[in-house]
py3Dmol code that shows the C-alpha trace and the ligand (Angstrom):
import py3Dmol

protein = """\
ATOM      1  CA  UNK A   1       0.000   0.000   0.000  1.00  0.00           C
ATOM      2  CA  UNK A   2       3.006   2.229   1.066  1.00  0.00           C
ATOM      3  CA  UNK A   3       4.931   1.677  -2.576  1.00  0.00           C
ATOM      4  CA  UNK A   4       1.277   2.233  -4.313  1.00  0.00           C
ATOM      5  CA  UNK A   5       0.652   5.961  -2.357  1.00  0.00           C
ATOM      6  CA  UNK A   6       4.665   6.896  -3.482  1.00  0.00           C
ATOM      7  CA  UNK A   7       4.123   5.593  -7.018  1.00  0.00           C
ATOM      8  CA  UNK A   8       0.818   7.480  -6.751  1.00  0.00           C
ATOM      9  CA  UNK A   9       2.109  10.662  -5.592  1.00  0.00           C
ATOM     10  CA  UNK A  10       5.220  10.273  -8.397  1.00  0.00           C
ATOM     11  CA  UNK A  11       2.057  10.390 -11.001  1.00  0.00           C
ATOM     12  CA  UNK A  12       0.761  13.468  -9.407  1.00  0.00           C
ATOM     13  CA  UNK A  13       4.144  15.121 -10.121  1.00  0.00           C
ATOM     14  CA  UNK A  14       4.347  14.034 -13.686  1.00  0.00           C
ATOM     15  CA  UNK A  15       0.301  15.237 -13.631  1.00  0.00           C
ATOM     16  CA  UNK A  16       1.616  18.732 -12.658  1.00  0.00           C
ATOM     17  CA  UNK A  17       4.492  18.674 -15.087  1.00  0.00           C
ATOM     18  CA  UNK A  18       2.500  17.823 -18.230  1.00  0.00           C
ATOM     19  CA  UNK A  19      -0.410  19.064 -17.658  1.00  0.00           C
ATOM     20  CA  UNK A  20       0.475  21.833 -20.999  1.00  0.00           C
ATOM     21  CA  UNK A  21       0.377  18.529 -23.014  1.00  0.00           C
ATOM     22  CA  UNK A  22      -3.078  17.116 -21.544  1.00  0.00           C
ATOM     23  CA  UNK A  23      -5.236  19.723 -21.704  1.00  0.00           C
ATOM     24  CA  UNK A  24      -7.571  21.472 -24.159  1.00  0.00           C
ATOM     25  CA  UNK A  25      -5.574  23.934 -25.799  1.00  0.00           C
ATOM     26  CA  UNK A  26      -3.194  21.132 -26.619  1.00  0.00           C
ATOM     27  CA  UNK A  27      -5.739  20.269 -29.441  1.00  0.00           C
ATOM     28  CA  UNK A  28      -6.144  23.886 -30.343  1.00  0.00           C
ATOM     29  CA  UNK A  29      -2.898  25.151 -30.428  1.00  0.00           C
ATOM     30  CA  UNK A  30      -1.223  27.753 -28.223  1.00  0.00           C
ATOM     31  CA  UNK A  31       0.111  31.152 -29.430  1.00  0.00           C
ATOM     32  CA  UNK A  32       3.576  31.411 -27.919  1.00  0.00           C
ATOM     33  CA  UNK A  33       6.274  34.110 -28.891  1.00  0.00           C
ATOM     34  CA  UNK A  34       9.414  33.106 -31.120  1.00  0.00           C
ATOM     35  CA  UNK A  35      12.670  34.714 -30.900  1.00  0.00           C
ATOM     36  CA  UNK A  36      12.293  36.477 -33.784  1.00  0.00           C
ATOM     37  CA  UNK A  37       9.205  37.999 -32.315  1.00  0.00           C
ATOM     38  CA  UNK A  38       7.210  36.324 -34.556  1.00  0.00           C
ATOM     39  CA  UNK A  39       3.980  34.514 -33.002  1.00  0.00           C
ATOM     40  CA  UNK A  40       3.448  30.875 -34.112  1.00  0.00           C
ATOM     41  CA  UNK A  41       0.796  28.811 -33.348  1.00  0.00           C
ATOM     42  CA  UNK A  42       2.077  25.463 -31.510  1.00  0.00           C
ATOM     43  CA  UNK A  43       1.107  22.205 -30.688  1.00  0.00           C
ATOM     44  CA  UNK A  44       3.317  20.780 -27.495  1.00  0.00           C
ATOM     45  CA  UNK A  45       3.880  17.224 -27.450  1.00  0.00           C
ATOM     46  CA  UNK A  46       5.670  14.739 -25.804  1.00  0.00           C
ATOM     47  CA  UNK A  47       8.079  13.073 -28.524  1.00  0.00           C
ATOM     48  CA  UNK A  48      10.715  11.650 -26.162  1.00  0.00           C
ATOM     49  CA  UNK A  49      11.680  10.274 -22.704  1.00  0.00           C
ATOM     50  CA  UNK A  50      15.085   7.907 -22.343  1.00  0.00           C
ATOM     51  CA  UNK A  51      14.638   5.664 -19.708  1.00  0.00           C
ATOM     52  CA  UNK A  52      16.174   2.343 -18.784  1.00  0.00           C
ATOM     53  CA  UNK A  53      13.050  -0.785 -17.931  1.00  0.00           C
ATOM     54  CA  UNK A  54      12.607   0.419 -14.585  1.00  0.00           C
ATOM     55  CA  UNK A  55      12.240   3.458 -15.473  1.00  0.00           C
ATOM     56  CA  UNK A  56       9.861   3.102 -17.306  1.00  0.00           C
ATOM     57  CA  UNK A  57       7.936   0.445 -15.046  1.00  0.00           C
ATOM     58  CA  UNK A  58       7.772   3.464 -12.987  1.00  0.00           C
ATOM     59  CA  UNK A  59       6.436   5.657 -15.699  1.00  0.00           C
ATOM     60  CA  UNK A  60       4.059   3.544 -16.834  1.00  0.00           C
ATOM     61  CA  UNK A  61       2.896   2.143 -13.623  1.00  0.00           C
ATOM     62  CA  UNK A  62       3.463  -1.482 -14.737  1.00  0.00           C
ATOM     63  CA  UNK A  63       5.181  -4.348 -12.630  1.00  0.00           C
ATOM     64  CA  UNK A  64       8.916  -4.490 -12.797  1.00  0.00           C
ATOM     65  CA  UNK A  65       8.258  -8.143 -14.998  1.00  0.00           C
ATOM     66  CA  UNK A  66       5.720  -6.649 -17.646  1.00  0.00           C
ATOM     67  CA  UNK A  67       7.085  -4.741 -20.944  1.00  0.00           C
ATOM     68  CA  UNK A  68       5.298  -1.125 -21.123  1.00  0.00           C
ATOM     69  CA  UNK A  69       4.837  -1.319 -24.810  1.00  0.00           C
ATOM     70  CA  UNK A  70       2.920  -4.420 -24.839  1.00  0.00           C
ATOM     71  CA  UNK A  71       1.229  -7.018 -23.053  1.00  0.00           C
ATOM     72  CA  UNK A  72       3.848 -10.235 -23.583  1.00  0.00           C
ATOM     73  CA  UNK A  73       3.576 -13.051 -21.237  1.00  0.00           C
ATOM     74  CA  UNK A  74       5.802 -12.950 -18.332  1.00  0.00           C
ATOM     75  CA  UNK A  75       7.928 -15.804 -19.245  1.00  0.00           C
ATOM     76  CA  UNK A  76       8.192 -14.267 -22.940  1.00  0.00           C
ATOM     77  CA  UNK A  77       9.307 -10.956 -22.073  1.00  0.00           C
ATOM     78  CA  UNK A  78      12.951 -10.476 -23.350  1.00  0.00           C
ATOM     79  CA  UNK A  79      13.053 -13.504 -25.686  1.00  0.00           C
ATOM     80  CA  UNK A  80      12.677 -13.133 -29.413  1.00  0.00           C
ATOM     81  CA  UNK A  81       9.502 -13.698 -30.691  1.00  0.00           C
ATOM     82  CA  UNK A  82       7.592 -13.448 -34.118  1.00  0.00           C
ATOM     83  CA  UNK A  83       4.294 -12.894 -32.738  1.00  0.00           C
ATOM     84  CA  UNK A  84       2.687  -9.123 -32.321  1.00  0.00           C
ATOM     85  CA  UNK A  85       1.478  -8.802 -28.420  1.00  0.00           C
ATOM     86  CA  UNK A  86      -1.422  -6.282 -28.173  1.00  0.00           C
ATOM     87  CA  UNK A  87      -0.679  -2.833 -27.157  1.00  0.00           C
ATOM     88  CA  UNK A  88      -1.363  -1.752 -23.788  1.00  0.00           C
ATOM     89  CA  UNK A  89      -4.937  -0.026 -23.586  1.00  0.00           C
ATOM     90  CA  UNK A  90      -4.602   3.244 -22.160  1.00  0.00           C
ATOM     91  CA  UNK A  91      -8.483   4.176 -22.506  1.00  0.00           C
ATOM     92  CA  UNK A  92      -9.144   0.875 -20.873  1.00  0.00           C
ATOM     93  CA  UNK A  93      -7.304   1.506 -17.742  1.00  0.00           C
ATOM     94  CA  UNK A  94      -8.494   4.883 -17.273  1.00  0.00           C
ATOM     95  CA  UNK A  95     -12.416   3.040 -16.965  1.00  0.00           C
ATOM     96  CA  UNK A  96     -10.492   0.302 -14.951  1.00  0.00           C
ATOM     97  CA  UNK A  97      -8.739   2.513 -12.431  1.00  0.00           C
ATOM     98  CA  UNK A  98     -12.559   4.665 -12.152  1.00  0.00           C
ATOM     99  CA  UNK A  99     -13.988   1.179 -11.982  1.00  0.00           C
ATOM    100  CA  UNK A 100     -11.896   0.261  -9.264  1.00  0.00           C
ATOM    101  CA  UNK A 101     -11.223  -2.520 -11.311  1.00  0.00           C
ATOM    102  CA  UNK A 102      -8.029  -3.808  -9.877  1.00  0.00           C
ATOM    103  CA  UNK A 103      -8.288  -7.332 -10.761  1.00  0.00           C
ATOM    104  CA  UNK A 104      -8.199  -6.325 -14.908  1.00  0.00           C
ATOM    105  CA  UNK A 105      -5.559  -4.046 -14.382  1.00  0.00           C
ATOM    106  CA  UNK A 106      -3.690  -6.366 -12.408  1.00  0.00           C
ATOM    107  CA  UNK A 107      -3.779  -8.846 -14.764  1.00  0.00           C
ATOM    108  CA  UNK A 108      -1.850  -6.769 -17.716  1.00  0.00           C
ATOM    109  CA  UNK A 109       0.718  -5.923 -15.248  1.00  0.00           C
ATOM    110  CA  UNK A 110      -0.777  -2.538 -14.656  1.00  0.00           C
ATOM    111  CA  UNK A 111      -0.459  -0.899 -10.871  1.00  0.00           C
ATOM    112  CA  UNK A 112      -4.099   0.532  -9.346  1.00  0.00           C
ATOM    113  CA  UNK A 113      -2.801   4.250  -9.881  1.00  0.00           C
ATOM    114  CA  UNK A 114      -4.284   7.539 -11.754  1.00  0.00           C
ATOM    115  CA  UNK A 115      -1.261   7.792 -14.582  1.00  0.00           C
ATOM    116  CA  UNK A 116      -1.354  10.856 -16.399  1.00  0.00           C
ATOM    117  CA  UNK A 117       0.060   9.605 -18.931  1.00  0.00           C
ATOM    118  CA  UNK A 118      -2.787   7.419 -20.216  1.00  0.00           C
ATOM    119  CA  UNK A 119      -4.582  10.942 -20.319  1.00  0.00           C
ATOM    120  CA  UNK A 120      -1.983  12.288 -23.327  1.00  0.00           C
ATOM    121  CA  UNK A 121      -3.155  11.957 -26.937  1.00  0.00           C
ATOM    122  CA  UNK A 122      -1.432  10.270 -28.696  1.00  0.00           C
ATOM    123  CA  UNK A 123       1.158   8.722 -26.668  1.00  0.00           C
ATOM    124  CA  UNK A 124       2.936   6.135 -28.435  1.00  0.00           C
ATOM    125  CA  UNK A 125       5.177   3.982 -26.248  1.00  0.00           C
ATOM    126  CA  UNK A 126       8.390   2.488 -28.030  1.00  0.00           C
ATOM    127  CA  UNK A 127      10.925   0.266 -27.524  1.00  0.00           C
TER     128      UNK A 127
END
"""
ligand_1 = """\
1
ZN
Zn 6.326 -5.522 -25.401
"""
view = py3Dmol.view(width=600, height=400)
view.addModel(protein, "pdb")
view.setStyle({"model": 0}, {"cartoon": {"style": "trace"}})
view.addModel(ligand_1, "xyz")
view.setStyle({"model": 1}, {"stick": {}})
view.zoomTo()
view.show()
């Protein structure tokens, strides 16, 4: 319970920090000054974060044993395989975490936690 409330309140910091990416002007564009003084219409998104697995089992709220990407069977994860796992469901876990559904989420390897991230259009994990 301890390690969900810190995980938890690590969420509520990335919340805070992309909140510019999340919310409705994100889809209409913000006006921001260039250095030229010119004023361009942008669209902020997150293209990038370098992290090593645990990172990003952090980031993505997933156990330590489950790829973020995709949902691979435990004793498949890191071996070579032909065989395209589906994607994790963001939209699915946000109904499953309002749900209180801990029992689906736990069994894609997904921790009981509000992640922001699942909020962010068009986030496209990679590998
Ligand atoms: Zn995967």
């Amino acid at each position: 319970m301890q390690e969900q409330q810190a995980l938890q309140t690590v969420h509520e910091v990335f919340a805070h920090l992309l909140k510019l990416l999340s919310d409705a002007r994100c889809q209409t564009g913000y006006e921001m000054i260039c250095a030229n003084g010119n004023v361009h219409l942008c669209f902020p998104k997150l293209f990038c974060w370098l992290t090593d697995h645990m990172e990003n089992a952090t980031i993505h709220a997933v156990a330590s044993n489950c790829c973020f990407v995709c949902i691979v069977p435990v004793e498949k994860l890191g071996k070579y395989s032909e065989t395209d796992y589906p994607r994790h469901s963001h939209a699915n876990y946000i109904t499953a975490y309002w749900e209180s559904d801990t029992l689906s989420l736990n069994e894609q390897g997904v921790k009981n936690i509000n992640n922001p991230l699942w909020s962010l259009p068009e986030l496209n994990p990679q590998i």
